[in-house]
C-alpha positions as CSV (number, residue, x, y, z in Angstrom):
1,X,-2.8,-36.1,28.0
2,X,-4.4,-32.9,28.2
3,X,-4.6,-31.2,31.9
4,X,-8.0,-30.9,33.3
5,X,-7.7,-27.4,34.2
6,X,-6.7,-26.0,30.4
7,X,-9.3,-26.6,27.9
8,X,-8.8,-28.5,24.4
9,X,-7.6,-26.9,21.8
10,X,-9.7,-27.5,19.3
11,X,-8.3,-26.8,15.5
12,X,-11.6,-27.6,13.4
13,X,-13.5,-25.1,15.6
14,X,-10.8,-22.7,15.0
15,X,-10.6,-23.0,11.5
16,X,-14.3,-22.6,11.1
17,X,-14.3,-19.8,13.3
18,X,-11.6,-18.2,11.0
19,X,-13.2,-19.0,8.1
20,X,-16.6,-17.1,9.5
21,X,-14.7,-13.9,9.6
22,X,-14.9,-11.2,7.2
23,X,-11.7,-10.2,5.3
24,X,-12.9,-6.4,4.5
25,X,-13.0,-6.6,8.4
26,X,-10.2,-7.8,9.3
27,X,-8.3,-5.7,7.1
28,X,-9.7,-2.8,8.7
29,X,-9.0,-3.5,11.9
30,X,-5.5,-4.1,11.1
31,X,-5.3,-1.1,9.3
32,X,-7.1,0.9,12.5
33,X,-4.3,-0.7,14.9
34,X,-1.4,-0.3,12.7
35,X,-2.5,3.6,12.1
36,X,-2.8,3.8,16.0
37,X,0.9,2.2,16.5
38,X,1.8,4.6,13.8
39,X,0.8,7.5,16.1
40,X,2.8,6.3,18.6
41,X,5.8,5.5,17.3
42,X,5.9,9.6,15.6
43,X,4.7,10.7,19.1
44,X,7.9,9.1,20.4
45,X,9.9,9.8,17.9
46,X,11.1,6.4,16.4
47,X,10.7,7.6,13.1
48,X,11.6,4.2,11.4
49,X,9.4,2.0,13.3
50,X,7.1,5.2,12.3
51,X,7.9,4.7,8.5
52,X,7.5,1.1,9.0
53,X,3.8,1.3,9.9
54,X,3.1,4.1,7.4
55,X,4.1,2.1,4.8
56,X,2.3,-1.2,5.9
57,X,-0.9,1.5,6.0
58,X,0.0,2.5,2.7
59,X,0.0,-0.7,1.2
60,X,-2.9,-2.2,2.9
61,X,-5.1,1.0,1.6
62,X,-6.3,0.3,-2.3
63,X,-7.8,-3.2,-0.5
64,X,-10.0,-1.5,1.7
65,X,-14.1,-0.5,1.0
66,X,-16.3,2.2,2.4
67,X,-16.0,4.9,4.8
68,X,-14.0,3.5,7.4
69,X,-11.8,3.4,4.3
70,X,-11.7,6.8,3.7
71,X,-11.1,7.8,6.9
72,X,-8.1,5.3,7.5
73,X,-7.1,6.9,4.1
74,X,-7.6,10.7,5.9
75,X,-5.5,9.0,8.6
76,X,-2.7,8.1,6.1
77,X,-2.5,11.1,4.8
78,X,-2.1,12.8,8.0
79,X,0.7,10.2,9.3
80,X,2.4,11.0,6.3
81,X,2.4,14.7,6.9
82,X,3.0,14.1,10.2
83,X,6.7,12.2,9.8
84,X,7.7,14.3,7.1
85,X,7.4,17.0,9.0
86,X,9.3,15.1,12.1
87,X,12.0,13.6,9.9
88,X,12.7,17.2,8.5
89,X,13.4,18.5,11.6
């Protein structure tokens, strides 16, 4: 029995909800946060939780559209620049 004070889970509104979404923005938004964790691992200097995101960026890139895709592309290109430069030194 559910408690009165949490409300119902409930799955079928979920799911549609999910369905609803857009995958081109979902996929960007991932992207966005994963190039922003990216950033933050290189500013700290965990190079291979660094890598780690780079590459999940990397391979989420040919499957985005449009100019947010670009620019998380520009972004990419700049992470990888970045740790090479950091895992040189």
């Amino acid at each position: 029995m559910a408690d009165d004070n949490e409300p119902e889970l409930d799955l079928e509104a979920l799911q549609e909800q999910l369905a609803s979404f857009s995958v081109e923005q979902f996929l960007i938004s991932a992207a966005s946060t994963i190039a922003s964790l990216a950033y933050a691992k290189l500013e700290r200097e965990d190079l291979p939780q660094a890598r780690k995101a780079i590459d999940a960026l990397a391979a989420l890139a040919p499957l985005l559209e449009g100019e947010l895709a670009a620019d998380l592309g520009l972004a990419l290109t700049k992470l990888q620049v970045a740790y090479a430069e950091a895992a040189s030194a």
